[in-house]
Structure formats: structure tokens, C-alpha cells
N, C-alpha and C positions, 0 to 999 in steps of 0.2 A: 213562603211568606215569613218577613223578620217580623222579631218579637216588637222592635219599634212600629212597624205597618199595621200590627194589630191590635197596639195601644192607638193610632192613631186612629185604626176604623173605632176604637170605640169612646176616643175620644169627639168625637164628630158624633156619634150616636146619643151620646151624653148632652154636648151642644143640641143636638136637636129634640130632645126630650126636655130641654131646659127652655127652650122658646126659638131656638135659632131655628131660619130654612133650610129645606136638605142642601141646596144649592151652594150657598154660605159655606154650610159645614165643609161640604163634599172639596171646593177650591181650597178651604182653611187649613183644612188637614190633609189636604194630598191624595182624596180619594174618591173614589167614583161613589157617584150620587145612588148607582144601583145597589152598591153594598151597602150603604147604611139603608138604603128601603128592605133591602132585604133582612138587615140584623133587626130591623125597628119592626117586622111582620114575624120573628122568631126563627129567621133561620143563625146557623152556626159556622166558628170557624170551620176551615178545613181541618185544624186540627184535632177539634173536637169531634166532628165527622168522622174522622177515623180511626176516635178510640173509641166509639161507640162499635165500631165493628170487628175491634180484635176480638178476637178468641178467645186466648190465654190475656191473665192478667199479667202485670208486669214482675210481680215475685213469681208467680207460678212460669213463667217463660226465665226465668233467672234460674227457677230449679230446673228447668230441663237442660239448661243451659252445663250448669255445673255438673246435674249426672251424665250429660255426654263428656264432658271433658274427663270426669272419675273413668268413665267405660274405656274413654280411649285409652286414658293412664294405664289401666289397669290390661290394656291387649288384647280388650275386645273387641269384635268387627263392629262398627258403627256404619251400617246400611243405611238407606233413606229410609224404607223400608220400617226398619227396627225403630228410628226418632219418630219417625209420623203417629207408630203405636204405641209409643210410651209417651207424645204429645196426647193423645185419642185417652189413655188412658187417665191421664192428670186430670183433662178436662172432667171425665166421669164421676171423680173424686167428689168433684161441686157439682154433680145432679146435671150436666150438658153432655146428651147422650149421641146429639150428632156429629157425623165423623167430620174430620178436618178438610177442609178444599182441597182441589186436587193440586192448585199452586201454592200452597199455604207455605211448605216444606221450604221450596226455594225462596220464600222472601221470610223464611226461618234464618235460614244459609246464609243470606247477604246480611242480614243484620249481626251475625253474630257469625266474623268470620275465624273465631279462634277455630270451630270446631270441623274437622274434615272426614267427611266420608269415605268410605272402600268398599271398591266393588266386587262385590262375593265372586270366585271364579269356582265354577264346578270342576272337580275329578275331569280329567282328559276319559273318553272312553277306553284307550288302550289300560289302563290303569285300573280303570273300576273292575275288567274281564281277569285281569290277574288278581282281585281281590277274592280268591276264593281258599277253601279251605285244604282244597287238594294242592294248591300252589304255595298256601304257606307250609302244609307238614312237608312239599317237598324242596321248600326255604332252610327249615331247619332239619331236614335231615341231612342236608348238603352244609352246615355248617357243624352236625358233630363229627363227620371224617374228614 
């Protein structure tokens, strides 16, 4: 919905508080007669609808924003993982102790596509079996002859 579409629902809402029919209003202004019954009864933009239901405020999703970008600078792995629990934990900050949606993260992602994720890869098994201590003293015993 444009910013003009929702001066007009509320210029028609105006109109009709002022003495105009919804019907009037609704052709005058270009909009259905159900949306101003319904803004005239208290319901809300879509837009307002859906800042009722973020999460994170908008500085507090700006700082998560900037500590991922400092994490990746700095070369460290940025998991989904890791952002959902340092979102979870921001939130706790302000006394909101429940954890985040299970889709929250990806419509994190798409709004704020500076920041990129990496997918953690485990040790290969051949690798982790030669991580032992008999195989490194006989690492470096083979490099002091």
C-alpha cells in the first residue's frame, strides 16, 4: 500500500467523521467503502499491523545488524545458528524471554542483505582419527631427522 493510498483511506475516514456517507467518501477518495468501515470500527493500517508484531525494535535490529557485519570483518563464522542467539539474547536485554520464530532469521536475511552467512563444515572423519597424540609425537619425530 503507497503512502498516497493511505492518506487517502484516511482522508475519506476524516470525510466521514465530519458528516460525509461512507459511500461518498469511499468513490471520492478511491477506496473501498470496507476500509473506512473498518478504520471507523478501529481496525489499523497493514503497516501498523506489522510493527506491532516485530520483535526486535528498529535500533535494536540495527545493532544486531552492525555486530554481524564487526563478526564477519573481524573472521568470524556467522551461522544462522550464532545470529538467532545473539538476536534471542538482545531481546532478553528488554525483559522478552521468548525465543525467536523458527522463520524470523530468514526474513532477518532478506531485509538486511549486507550480511552473509557460512556453513560450519565438520573435521572429515579420516582427519579427526589422525588427530591423536601418538600421531602427532610421530609428526615430529619425523621432522627432527
Amino acid at each position: 500500500m503507497t503512502l498516497m493510498h493511505e492518506d487517502n483511506i484516511q482522508s475519506a475516514v476524516d470525510a466521514v467523521r465530519g458528516g460525509a456517507k461512507q459511500r461518498t467518501a469511499a468513490e471520492y477518495y478511491d477506496v473501498r467503502q470496507s476500509t473506512i468501515s473498518g478504520r471507523l470500527h478501529g481496525a489499523v493500517s497493514k503497516k501498523e499491523a506489522k510493527l506491532a508484531s516485530i520483535r526486535l525494535s528498529p535500533e535494536e535490529e540495527r545493532f544486531l545488524v552492525e555486530w554481524c557485519l564487526y563478526e564477519e570483518a573481524a573472521g568470524r563464522l556467522l551461522s544462522k545458528a550464532r545470529i538467532k542467539r545473539i538476536g534471542e539474547m538482545v531481546l532478553k536485554e528488554v525483559g522478552d524471554l521468548k525465543p525467536l520464530g523458527a522463520r524470523w532469521l530468514d526474513r532477518f536475511l532478506q531485509r538486511h542483505t549486507r550480511i552473509k552467512t557460512k556453513k560450519g563444515l565438520l573435521l572429515d572423519v579420516e582427519r579427526k582419527r589422525g588427530s591423536t597424540r601418538a600421531a602427532y609425537n610421530d609428526f615430529y619425530a619425523r621432522l627432527r631427522h
